[in-house]
C-alpha positions, 0 to 999 in steps of 0.5 A: 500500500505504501508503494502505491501511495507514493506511486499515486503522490508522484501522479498527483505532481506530474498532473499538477505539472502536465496541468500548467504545461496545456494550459499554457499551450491552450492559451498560446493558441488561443491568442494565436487563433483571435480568441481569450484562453476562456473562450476554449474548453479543456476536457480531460479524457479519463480513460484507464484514469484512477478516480483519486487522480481524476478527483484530484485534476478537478481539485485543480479546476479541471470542470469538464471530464470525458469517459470512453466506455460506458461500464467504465464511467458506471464503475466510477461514477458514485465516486467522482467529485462532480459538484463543479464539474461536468461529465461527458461521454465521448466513446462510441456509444451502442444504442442498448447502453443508452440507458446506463448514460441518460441522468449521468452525464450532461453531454454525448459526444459520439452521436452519428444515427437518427436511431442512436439520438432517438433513444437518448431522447426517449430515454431523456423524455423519460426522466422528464430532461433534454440531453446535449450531443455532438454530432460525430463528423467521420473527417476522415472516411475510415471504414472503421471508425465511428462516425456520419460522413461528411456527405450525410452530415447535413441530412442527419443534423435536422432528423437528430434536432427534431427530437425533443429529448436531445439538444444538438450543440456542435459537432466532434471528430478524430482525424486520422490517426496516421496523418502529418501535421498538413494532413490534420490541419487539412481535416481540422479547417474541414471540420471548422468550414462545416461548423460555421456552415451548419451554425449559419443554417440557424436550424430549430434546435441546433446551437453549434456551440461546440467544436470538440476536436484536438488530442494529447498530440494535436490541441494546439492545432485544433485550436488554430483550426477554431475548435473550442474543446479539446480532449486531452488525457495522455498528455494530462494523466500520462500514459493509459495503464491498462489492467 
């Protein structure tokens, strides 16, 4: 116990560390993008990260935190300390555990079906609550990768807002994990062009007010690109200890 102690101790310093490090980073890029370092969301993403450790970043004014998988965000949940901070689920999400979310978290980052954003406002209905969601954009087109493609987008994004359980408040996405740093710029303005398109159309339920795109690797470039939020966990918590 005592070694894991110290363990835990020497991960609380590094994320105090790693803390000051990106939020230097997200207001450098801030100010190169025209906009204030408040203007951009820091989302720590907490995947394979110990409750104590997570507890801790938000003690240092972490107030948004993003779960990947669901049974994961389950097991944590009674645990977090979310008094002042806001919870998210960023993973893939499969319709049948919809359910295990809806009341839990303020928002879902991962929606890309009509059938997928019908059962979170079924479910939403239910409890008598309205669910935020990004829409997921499949930058990228890869097969394997969750997603709606760049084609289908405008199409989706009415069908999703006409539901009275969901609010639609921006759209998310990954590049390409294999892309240069041209190439991911390259997706990045993409994604931006379709934000500010879509947020122009001034549709019924649809307030485009997040852009969430930009990693541990990539932020500073999301940012420059005009994303608002970014998803970083690595980089804060260092590396995924998987057990």
């Amino acid at each position: 116990m005592e070694k894991l102690s110290n363990e835990m101790e020497k991960r609380f310093r590094d994320l105090e560390e790693n803390l000051k490090v990106i939020r230097d980073g997200i207001s450098e890029a801030s100010v190169k993008s025209g906009r204030s370092p408040q203007d951009i969301t820091l989302l720590a993403a907490t995947k394979t990260v110990p409750v104590e450790l997570i507890n801790h970043g938000i003690s240092l004014g972490i107030d948004h935190i993003g779960e990947n998988r669901v049974q994961e965000l389950c097991e944590k949940y009674p645990s977090y300390a979310l008094s002042n901070c806001a919870l998210h689920f960023i993973g893939h999400l499969q319709t049948n555990k919809v359910k295990n979310l809806i009341g839990k978290v303020q928002m879902i980052q991962s929606v890309d079906s009509v059938k997928l954003a019908s059962e979170i406002s079924r479910l939403s209905e239910k409890q008598g609550i309205a669910t935020d969601v990004l829409v997921e954009v499949n930058i990228g087109a890869e097969e394997n990768k969750s997603g709606v493609s760049t084609e289908e987008l405008y199409d989706l994004i009415p069908q999703i807002a006409a539901f009275q359980g969901v609010r639609v408040r921006g759209l998310m996405a990954i590049p390409p994990a294999g892309a240069d740093e041209r190439e991911t710029m390259g997706y990045f303005s993409k994604m931006y062009k379709y934000f500010v398109d879509i947020k122009a159309k001034k549709i019924d339920n649809v307030t485009m007010d997040f852009l969430s795109m930009g990693m541990s690797s990539d932020y500073g470039q999301a940012i420059l690109a005009g994303s608002n939020m970014v998803r970083v966990g690595s980089a804060l918590f260092g590396p995924r200890i998987y057990q």
